[in-house]
N, C-alpha and C positions, 0 to 999 in steps of 0.2 A: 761202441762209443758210449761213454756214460752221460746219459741229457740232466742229470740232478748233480751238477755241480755243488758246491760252497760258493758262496761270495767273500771277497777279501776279508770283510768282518769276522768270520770265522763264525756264521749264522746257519743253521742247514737248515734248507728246505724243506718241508717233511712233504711225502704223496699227501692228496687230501683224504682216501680213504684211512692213512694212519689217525689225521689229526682228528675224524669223526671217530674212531676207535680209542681214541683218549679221552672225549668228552664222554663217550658212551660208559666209560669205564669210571668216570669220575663221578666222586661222592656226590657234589652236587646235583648230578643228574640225574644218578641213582634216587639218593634222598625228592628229588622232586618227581620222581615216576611212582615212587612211593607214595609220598604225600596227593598225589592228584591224582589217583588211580577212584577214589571215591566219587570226586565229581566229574568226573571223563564218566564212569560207567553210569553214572545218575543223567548224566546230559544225553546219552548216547541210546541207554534204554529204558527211563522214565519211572522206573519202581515207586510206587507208596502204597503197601499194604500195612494189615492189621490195623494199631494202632496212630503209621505215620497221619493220615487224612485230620484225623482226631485233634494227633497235636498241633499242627498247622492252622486247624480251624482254631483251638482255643486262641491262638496271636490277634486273629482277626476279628476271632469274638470280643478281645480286650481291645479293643481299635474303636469297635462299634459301642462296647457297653465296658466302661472301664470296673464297671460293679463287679463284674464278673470274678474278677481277680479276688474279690475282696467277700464271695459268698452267695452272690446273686447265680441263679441257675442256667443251665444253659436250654436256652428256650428254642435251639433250632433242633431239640433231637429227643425221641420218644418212639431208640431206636429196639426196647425190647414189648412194644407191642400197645393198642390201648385196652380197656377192658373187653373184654368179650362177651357176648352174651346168646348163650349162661356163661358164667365163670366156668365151669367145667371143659369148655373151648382151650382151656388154656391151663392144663395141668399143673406146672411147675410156679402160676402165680406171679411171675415175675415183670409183667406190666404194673405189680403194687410197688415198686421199686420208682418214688420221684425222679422229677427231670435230673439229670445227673449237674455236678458244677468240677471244680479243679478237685484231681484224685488228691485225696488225703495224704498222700507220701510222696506229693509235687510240692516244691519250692515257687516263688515267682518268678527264679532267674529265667528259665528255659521259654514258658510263654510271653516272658517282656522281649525276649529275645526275639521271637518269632513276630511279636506288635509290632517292636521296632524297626524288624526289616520290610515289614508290609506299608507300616505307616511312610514309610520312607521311600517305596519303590513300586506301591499299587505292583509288583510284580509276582507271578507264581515261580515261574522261573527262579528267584532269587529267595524266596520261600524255600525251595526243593534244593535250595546250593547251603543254607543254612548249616546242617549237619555234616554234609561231605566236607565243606570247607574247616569245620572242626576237629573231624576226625584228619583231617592233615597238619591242623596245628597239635593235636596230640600226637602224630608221627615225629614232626621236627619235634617237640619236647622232648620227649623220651629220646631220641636219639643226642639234645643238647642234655639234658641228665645223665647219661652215661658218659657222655666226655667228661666228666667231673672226675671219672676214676679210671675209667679201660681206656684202652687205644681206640683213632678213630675205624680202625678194621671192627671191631669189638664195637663199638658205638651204633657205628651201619648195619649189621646180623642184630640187636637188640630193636633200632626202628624196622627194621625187617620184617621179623618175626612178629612184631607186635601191629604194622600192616596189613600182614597176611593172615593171623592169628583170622579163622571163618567165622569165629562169634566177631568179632569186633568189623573187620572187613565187612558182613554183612550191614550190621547197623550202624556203621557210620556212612555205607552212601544211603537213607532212608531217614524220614523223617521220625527220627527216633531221641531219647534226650541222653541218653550212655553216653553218647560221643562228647556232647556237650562236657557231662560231669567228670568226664575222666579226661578233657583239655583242662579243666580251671583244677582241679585238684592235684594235677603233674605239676600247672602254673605253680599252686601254693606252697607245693612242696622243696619244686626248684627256689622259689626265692626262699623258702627257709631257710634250706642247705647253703645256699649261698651268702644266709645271715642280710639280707636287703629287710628290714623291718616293718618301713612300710608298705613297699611294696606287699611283704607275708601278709600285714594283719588288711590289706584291700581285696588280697587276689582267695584270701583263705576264707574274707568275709562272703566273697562270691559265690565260695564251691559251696560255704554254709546254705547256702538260698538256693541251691542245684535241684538236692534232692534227700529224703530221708535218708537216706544210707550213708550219703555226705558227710555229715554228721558226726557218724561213728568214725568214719576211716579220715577225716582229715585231724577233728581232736583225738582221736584216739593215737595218729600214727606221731602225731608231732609228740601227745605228750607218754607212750611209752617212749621215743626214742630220746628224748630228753629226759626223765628220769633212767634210762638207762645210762645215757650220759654223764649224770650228774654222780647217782652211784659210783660206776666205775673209777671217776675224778678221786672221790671220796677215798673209796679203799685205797688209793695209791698213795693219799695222805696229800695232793692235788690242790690245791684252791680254787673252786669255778671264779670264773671271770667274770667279774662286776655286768661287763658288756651281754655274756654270755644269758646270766638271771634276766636281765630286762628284754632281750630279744624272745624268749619264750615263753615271758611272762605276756609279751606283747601279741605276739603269735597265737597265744589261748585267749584271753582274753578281750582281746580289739575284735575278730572274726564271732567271738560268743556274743559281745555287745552289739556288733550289727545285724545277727538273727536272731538275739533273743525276742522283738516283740511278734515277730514271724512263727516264731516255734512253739511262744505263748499263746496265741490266737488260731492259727491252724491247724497245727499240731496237735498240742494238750487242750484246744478248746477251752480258754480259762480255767486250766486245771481240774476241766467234767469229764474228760477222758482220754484216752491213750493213743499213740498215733495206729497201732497193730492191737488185735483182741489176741485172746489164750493162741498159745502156738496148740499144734494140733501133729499127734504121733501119728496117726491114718493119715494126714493131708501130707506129710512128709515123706510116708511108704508109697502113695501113689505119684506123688511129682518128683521126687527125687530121681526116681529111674528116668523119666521123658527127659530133665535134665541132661542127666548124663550124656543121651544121646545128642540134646540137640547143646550142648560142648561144642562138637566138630560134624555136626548131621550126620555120623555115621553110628552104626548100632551098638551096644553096650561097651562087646567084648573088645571091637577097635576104638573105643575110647577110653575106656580100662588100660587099653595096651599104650594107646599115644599118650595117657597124663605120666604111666610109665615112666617114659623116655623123655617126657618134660619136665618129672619131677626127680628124675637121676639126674639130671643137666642142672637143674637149680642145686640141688645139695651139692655137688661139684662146683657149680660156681660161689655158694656161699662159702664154704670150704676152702678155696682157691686162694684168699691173703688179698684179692683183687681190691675190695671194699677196708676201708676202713672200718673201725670195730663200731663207732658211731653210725656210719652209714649202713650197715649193713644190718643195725639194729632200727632202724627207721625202713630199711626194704622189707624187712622180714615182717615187721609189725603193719603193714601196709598193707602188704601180703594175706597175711595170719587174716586180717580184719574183713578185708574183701572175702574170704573163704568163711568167717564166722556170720558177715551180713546174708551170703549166699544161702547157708546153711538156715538160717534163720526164714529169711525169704519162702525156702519151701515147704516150710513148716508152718508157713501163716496162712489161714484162711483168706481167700480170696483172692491169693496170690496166682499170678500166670505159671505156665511149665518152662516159660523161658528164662534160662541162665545168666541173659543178660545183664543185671546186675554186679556180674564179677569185672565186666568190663571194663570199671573207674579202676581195680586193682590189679590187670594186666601189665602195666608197665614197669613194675618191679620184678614181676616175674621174667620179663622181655630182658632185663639186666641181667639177672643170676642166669637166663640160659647161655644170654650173651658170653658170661662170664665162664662156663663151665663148658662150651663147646669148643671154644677154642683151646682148653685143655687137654682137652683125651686125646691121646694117642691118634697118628694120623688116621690108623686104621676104621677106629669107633670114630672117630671125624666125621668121617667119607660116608661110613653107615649113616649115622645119626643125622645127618644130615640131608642123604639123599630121601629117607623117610619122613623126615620133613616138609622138605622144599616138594615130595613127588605129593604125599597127602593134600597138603597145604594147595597147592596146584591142583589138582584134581577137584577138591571140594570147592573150593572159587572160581572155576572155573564152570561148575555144573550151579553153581548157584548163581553167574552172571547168567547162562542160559534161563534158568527159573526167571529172572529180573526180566529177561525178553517177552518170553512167556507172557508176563504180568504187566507187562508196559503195554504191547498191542493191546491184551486187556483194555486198559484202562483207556487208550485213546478211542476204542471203539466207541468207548460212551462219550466221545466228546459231543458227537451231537446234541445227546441226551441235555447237556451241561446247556449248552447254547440256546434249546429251546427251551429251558425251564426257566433261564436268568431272563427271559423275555414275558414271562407267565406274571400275573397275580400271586403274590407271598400267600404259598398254601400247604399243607403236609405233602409228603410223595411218598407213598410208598414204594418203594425199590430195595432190592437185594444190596447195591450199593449206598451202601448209607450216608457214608462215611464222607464217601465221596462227590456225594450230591450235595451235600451241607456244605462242603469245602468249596467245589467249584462253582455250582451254582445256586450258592448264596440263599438255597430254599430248607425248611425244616423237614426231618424225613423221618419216615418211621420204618420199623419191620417185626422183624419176630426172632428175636437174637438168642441163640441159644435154646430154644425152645422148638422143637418139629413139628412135634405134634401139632401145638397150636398154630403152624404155619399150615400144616396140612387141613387142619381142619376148615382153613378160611382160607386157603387159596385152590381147594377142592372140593367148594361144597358151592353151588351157584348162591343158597339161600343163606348160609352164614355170610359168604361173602358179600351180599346183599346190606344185609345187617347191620354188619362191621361198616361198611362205607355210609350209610343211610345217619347212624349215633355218632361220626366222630369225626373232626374238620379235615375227611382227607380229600385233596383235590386233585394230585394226581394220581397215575398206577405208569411204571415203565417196568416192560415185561419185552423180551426179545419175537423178534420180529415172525422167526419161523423157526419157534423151540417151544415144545407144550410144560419146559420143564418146572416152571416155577407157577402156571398156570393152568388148570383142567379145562378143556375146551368147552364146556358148559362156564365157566366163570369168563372165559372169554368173550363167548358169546353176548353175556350179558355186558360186559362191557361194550363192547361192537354198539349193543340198540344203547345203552345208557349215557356212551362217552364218547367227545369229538375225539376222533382219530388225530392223531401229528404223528406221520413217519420221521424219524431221528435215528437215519442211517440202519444200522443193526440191530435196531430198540425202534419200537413203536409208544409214544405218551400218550396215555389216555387222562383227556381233561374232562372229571367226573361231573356231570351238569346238575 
């Protein structure tokens, strides 16, 4: 007997597991397991290394002292050491380096951003959703950018890809500014293409105030792809459209009038210097390679092998007739630019090994693979694809374990956090710097990048004596039953010098 009749209407019933098998399979749902896969793993297992701590504090540091913004230093960190004495303590010298203030090749947008959501929510929570939730509005972009040209099959593999892609996935759930700059510079470019004016010249004013690199790839991409526009019009003997001139005339210059006194002042420093010193051929030969690797955190030869296969899909897809000839001179130039600020980046003094940087120019690239995968032959399909999706998989999945890793980390110091925000405003010495500034709200110092001079003063009873007796430090947080950042003789003396506070995993010594 059949129990799933029709009713008269001529409506069918469907099982419920069919109609969860059509929501599961529909774009919508898709597109939002994409887009929310940042802050699901941010809420879930709490990541903020390296630098995220950093930029979270500067938001609150412009909450507290709006000067900040504008040149004043940041007085809660004096995080590579004080003087030592002798100076010879400290080989590398790099406590002669002032309190640091906003990196020179940061805009305002990213920290107003960060003011904004603290001014607004005293929340840390909503602080650490900051960047995931951005890097999900650069998911839907990019996938609303490709509808302009491909199918929405073609649309969905382009946000995909550019989700998954391991540089970007990583730092977009982490409190990092990529995600940021590469949401408002997809925003600027969509409304370009789209010819919305003012819309372009508010949303391109924004990416201008992002970040150095901004800069180049928003004016650069709009105006090669407009002069190449205009060109092509031209030899065809073509008239540009009256509408046409005033839209990119607006698009360049309305976004250069809203960062020009920004780019004047922080940037070029009234014109006494540069925002980068001499690019350097050594500094390029040693970070280029780390680069390479940390692309997709696998070692040269398999990222050699995977740009391979991502950069035969992009020639294929530029190749393909898919983009029009304008558009695809605005992907390219988008492209080209992100790979010239990359390049450039490794070769500047002072620059990190991290690649990130290319991130704001991912989502052109996310198009053309788009575009050139669903070309090839079913066979090279099925390859190309499964070497993808299994890499791709594999590497985000061993880097959400790492984010686990690094979350317990971090909560172990919550006690730390708890009794310090209860302390007299003091230095702290602690390994966690970053993070003690951030959560609790205390100025902290260490010995960054330098070992020696850490070894020498957290192994020596009598420098370590020293160092604490000459410089405002009040507390020390050193783990509870681990001799690793401490020599039991410096302990010791702490024991007779300093009221104990157990804080969980971490022991605080409040220096008297």
């Amino acid at each position: 007997m059949n129990h799933f009749s029709s009713p008269a209407s001529g409506t069918i019933l469907h099982p419920w597991h069919t109609r969860i098998r059509a929501i599961v399979r529909s774009h919508a749902f898709l597109l939002t397991l994409l887009a929310g896969q940042f802050a699901l793993v941010q809420l879930l297992t709490g990541p903020q290394y390296g630098d995220a701590p950093r930029n979270m504090h500067w938001g609150i540091l412009i909450v507290e002292n709006p000067a900040f913004l504008v040149g004043a230093p940041d007085t809660y960190e004096r995080i590579k050491g004080f003087p030592p004495d002798p100076p010879s303590l400290a080989p590398l010298a790099l406590y002669r380096f002032p309190q640091g203030g906003l990196h020179r090749w940061w805009g305002p947008l990213p920290p107003l951003i960060f003011a904004l959501v603290w001014f607004a929510t005293r929340s840390y929570t909503a602080l650490h959703l900051v960047v995931p939730l951005a890097g999900a509005g650069g998911v839907l972009l990019t996938y609303w950018l490709a509808r302009l040209w491909l199918t929405r099959r073609e649309a969905l593999i382009a946000a995909a890809f550019f989700a998954c892609f391991p540089l970007f996935r990583d730092y977009a759930t982490v409190a990092y500014s990529e995600a940021l700059s590469a949401l408002a510079l997809t925003a600027a470019l969509l409304a370009y293409v789209r010819e919305r004016t003012v819309a372009t010249v508010i949303l391109g004013g924004l990416a201008a105030l992002m970040k150095l690199d901004l800069l180049a790839l928003y004016f650069g991409s709009v105006g090669i792809a407009a002069a190449w526009s205009f060109v092509a019009q031209w030899r065809k003997g073509e008239p540009v459209a009256w509408s046409a001139w005033t839209h990119t005339l607006a698009a360049l210059v309305g976004p250069a009038l809203i960062a020009s006194p920004w780019v004047w002042w922080h940037y070029l420093g009234r014109g006494e210097r540069a925002p980068t010193g001499g690019l350097s051929l050594q500094q390029f030969s040693l970070v280029a390679p780390q680069m390479l690797e940390l692309l997709f955190y696998i070692p040269w030869y398999g990222a050699l092998l995977t740009l391979a296969v991502i950069g035969a899909l992009a020639v294929i897809g530029a190749r393909s007739g898919a983009f029009p000839a304008n558009a695809l001179a605005l992907l390219l130039a988008w492209l080209g630019l992100g790979m010239i600020v990359l390049l450039v980046y490794a070769a500047t003094p002072g620059s990190g090994n991290s690649p990130r940087v290319i991130i704001p120019a991912l989502p052109p690239l996310a198009l053309l693979v788009a575009a050139g995968i669903t070309r090839l032959p079913l066979a090279w399909k099925r390859r190309a694809a499964f070497y993808l999706i299994a890499l791709f998989s594999v590497i985000n999945l061993v880097t959400i374990g790492y984010y686990a890793v690094e979350g317990a980390r971090l909560r172990s110091y919550e006690p730390v956090w708890r009794v310090l925000r209860e302390q007299p405003r003091g230095y702290v010495l602690t390994e966690a710097y970053w993070h003690t500034i951030l959560y609790a709200r205390q100025p902290a110092t260490w010995f960054e990048f330098d070992a020696t001079f850490q070894r020498n003063i957290m192994e020596n009873a009598d420098h370590f004596a020293r160092y604490l007796d000459q410089h405002p430090i009040r507390y020390v947080v050193l783990p509870a039953r681990d001799d690793a950042l401490a020599s039991p003789e410096v302990r010791a003396y702490l024991e007779r010098r300093a009221r104990r506070i157990e804080a969980g995993e971490f022991v605080v010594y409040a220096v008297k």
